[in-house]
Wavefront OBJ file of the C-alpha trace (Angstrom):
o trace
v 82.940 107.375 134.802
v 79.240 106.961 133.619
v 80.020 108.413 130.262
v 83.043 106.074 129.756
v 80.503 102.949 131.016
v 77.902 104.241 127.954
v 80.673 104.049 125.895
v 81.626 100.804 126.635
v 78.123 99.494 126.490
v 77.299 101.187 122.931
v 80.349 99.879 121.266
v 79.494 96.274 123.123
v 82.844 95.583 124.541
v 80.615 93.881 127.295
v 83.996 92.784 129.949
v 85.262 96.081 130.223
v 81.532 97.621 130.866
v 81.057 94.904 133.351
v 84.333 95.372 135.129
v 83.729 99.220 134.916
v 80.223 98.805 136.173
v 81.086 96.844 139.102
v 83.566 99.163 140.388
v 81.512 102.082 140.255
v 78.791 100.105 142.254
v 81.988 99.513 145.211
v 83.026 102.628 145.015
v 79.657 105.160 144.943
v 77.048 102.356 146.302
v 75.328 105.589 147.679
v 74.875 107.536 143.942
v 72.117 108.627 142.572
v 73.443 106.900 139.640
v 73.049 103.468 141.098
v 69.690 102.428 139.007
v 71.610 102.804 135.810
v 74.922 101.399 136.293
v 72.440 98.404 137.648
v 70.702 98.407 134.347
v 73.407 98.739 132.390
v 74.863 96.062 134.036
v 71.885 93.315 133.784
v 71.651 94.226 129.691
v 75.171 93.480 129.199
v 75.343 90.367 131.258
v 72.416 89.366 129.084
v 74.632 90.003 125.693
v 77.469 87.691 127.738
v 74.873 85.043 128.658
v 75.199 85.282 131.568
v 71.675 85.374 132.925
v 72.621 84.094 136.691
v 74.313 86.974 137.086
v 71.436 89.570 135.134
v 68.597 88.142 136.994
v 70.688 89.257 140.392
v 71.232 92.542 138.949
v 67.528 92.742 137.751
v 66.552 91.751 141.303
v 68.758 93.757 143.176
v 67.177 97.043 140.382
v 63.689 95.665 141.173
v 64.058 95.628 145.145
v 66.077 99.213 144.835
v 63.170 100.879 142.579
v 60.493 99.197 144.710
v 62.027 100.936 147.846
l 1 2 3 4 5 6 7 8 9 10 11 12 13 14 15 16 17 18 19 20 21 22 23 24 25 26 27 28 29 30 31 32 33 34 35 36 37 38 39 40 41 42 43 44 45 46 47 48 49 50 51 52 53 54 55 56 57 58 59 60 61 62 63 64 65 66 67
């Protein structure tokens, strides 16, 4: 699933990585690979203008590395 997210984010088709990204946070909440989906995530809703939404996502990465 991570690979197909990259994928998504390189070629910029920034719905689909967002829609992607957000079900892999529901599903695995507890994987390892939580930090990058979550950065992923907060780049791309940057590209959508959507910076509401990154600043959450920035937060939510900031309070999860700060743990």
């Amino acid at each position: 699933m991570l690979k197909v997210l990259d994928g998504l984010a390189a070629t910029s088709r920034n719905k689909e990585t967002v829609t992607l990204g957000r079900q892999f946070l529901q599903r695995y909440p507890d994987a390892a690979e939580i930090t990058q989906v979550e950065q992923i995530l907060a780049v791309t809703y940057e590209q959508l203008e959507d910076r509401p939404k990154a600043a959450e996502t920035y937060n939510s990465l900031w309070n999860r590395l700060g743990d």
